[in-house]
C-alpha positions in Angstrom: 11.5 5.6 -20.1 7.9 5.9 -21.7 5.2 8.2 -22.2 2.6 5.5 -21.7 0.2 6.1 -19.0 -0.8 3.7 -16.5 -4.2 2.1 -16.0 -6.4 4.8 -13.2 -7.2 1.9 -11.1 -4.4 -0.1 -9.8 -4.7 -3.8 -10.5 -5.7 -6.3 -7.7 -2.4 -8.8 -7.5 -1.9 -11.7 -4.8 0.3 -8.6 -3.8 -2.1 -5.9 -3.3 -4.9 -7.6 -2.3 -6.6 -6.0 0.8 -6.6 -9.0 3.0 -7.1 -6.6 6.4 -9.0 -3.4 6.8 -10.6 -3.5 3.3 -12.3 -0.4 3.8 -9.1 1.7 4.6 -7.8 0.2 0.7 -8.5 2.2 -2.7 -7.2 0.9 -5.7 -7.7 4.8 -7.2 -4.0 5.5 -8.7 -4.7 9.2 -8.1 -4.8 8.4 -4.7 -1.4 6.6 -5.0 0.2 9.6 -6.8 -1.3 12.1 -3.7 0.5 9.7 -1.1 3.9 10.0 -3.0 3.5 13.3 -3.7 3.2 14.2 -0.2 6.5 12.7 0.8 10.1 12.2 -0.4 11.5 9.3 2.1 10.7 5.8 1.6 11.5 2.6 2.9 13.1 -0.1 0.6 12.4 -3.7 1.8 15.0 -6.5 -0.3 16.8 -8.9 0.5 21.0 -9.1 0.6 22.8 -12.2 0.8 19.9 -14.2 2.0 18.9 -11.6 4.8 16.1 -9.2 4.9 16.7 -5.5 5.2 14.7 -2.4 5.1 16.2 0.7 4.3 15.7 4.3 4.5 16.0 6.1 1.0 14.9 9.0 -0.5 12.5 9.4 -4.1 11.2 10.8 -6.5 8.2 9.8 -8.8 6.8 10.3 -12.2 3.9 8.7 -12.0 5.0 5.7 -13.9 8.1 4.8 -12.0 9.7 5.5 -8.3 13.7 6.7 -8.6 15.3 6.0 -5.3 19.3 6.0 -4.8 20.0 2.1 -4.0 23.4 1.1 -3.6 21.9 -1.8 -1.0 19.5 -2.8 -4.1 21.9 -2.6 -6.9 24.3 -5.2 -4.5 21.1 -7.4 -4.8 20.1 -6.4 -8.4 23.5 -8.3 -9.1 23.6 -11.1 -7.2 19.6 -11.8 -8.2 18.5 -9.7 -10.9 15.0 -10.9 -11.2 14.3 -10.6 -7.0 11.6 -8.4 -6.3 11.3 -5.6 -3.9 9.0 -3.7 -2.0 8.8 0.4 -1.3 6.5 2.0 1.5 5.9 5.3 1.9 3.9 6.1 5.0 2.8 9.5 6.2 0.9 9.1 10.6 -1.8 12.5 10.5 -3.0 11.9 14.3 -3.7 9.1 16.8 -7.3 8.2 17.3 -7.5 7.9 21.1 -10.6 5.6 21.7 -12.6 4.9 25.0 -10.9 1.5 24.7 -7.1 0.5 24.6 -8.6 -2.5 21.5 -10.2 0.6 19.8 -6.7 2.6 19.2 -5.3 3.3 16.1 -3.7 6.2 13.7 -4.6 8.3 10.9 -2.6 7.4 8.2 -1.3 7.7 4.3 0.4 4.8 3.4 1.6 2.9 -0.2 3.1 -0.2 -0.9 4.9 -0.7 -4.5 5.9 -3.9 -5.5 8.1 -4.8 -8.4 11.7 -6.0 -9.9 13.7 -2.5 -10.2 16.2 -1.8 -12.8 19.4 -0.3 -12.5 18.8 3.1 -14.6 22.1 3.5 -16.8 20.8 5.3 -19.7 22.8 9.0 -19.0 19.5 11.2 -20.0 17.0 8.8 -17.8 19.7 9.0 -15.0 19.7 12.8 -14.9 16.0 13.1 -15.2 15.4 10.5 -12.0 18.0 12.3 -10.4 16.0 15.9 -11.0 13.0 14.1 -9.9 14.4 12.7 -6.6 15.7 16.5 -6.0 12.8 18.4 -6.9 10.5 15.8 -4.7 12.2 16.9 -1.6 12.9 20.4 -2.6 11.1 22.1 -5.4 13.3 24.8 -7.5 16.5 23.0 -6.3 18.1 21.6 -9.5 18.1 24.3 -11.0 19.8 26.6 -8.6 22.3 24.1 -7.1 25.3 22.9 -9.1 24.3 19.6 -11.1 26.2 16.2 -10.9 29.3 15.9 -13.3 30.3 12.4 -14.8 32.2 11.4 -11.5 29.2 12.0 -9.3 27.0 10.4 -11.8 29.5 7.2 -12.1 29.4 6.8 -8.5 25.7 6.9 -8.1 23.4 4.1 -8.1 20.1 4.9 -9.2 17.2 2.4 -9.5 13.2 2.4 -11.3 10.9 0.5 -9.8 7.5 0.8 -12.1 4.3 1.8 -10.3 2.1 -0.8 -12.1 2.0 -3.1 -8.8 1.0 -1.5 -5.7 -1.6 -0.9 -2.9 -2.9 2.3 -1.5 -4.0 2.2 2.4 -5.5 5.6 4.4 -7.1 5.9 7.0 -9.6 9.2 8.2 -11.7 9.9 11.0 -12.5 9.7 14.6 -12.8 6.6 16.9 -15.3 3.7 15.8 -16.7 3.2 19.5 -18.6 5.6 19.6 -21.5 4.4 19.1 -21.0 0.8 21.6 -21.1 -0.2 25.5 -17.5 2.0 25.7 -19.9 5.1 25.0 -21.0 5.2 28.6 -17.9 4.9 30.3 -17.1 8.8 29.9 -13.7 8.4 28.7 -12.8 11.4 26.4 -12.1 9.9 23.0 -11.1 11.6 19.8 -8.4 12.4 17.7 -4.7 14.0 18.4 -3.3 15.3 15.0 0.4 15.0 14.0 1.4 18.1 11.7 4.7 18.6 10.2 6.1 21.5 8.9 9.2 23.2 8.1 11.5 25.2 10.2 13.4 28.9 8.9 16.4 27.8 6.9 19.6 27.8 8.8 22.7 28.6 6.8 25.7 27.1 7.0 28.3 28.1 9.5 30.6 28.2 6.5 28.6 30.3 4.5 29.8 34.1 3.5 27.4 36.5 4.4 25.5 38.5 2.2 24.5 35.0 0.6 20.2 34.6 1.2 18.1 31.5 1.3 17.1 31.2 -2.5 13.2 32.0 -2.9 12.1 28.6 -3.1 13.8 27.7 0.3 13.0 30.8 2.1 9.0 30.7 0.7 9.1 26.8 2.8 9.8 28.5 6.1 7.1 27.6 8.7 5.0 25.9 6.1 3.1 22.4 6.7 5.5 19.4 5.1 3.6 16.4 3.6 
């Protein structure tokens, strides 16, 4: 790991480039550390054996490099250790319901990261990726839950992709025909928003009573997620 900050505008790559819907791209990396922030699933795109997959993983950033378990990577990392990879993270706020079917679309957060991961094996990086991939999702968790031992950590694939190549897409706002022939047909248009939020913890049936939700679980209860 480094202490080295990255640039606060992401560079434009043959990658990044905003070929569609230039307006909905920033190249602000502030706005690239909000949309991770926000989240803590993300989908990893690589290739195995010659075949494309995408899977579902969870992460954890720094805001120099996403940690994401990768056991499908890793299989890749060794066959081809210099194949790149891409990582989305998408968060849908609402549909936008226009006066037109061609006029539809969705409120959106999304982030693309490109790179070649690396399989993290130093012991003190691997700990503090893992923390980070724990405390994404739940805040206050590492330290109240029991930490991996050397078995766990052995068995763990853990990968670093840097956050130097990648593209930040959002999009706000109500429909965009407002203000054309579609006005007059008297169609209601606007915006339906999507909000997420937590439920009350639900202990496990196995639990003993007498043992609470810790304070940083219970305080989550109800609350708006991402």
């Amino acid at each position: 790991m480094t202490d080295e900050q990255l640039p606060s505008v992401l560079p434009e790559t043959a990658r990044t480039r905003h070929r569609r819907l230039r307006e909905q791209g920033s190249r602000e990396r502030a706005l690239l550390d909000a949309v991770l922030e926000a989240g803590f699933v993300c989908h990893l795109g690589v290739v195995v054996d010659g075949v494309p997959m995408v899977v579902p993983t969870v992460y954890g950033s720094d805001g120099r490099n996403l940690y994401f378990h990768g056991s499908v990577a890793s299989r890749s990392l060794v066959a081809s250790p210099e194949a790149a990879v891409c990582v989305t993270v998408t968060h849908v706020d609402g549909l936008v319901l226009a006066r037109s079917v061609f006029e539809h679309g969705v409120n959106y957060r999304s982030a693309m990261i490109y790179g070649v991961p690396r399989l993290v094996t130093d012991p003190q990086e691997k700990l503090a990726g893992l923390r980070r991939l724990t405390e994404q999702a739940t805040p206050g968790q590492w330290d109240y839950a029991r930490r991996p031992n050397r078995k766990e950590l052995a068995a763990t694939a853990l990968l670093a992709l840097s956050l130097e190549e990648a593209s930040v897409k959002i999009r706000t706002g109500a429909p965009e025909d407002g203000d054309g022939p579609d006005a007059a047909l008297g169609i209601w248009a606007g915006v339906l928003p999507l909000n997420s939020s937590w439920g009350e913890p639900e202990a496990d049936p196995l639990l003993p009573d007498g043992i609470a939700p810790p304070a940083h679980i219970a305080v989550r209860g109800n609350t708006r997620a991402g």
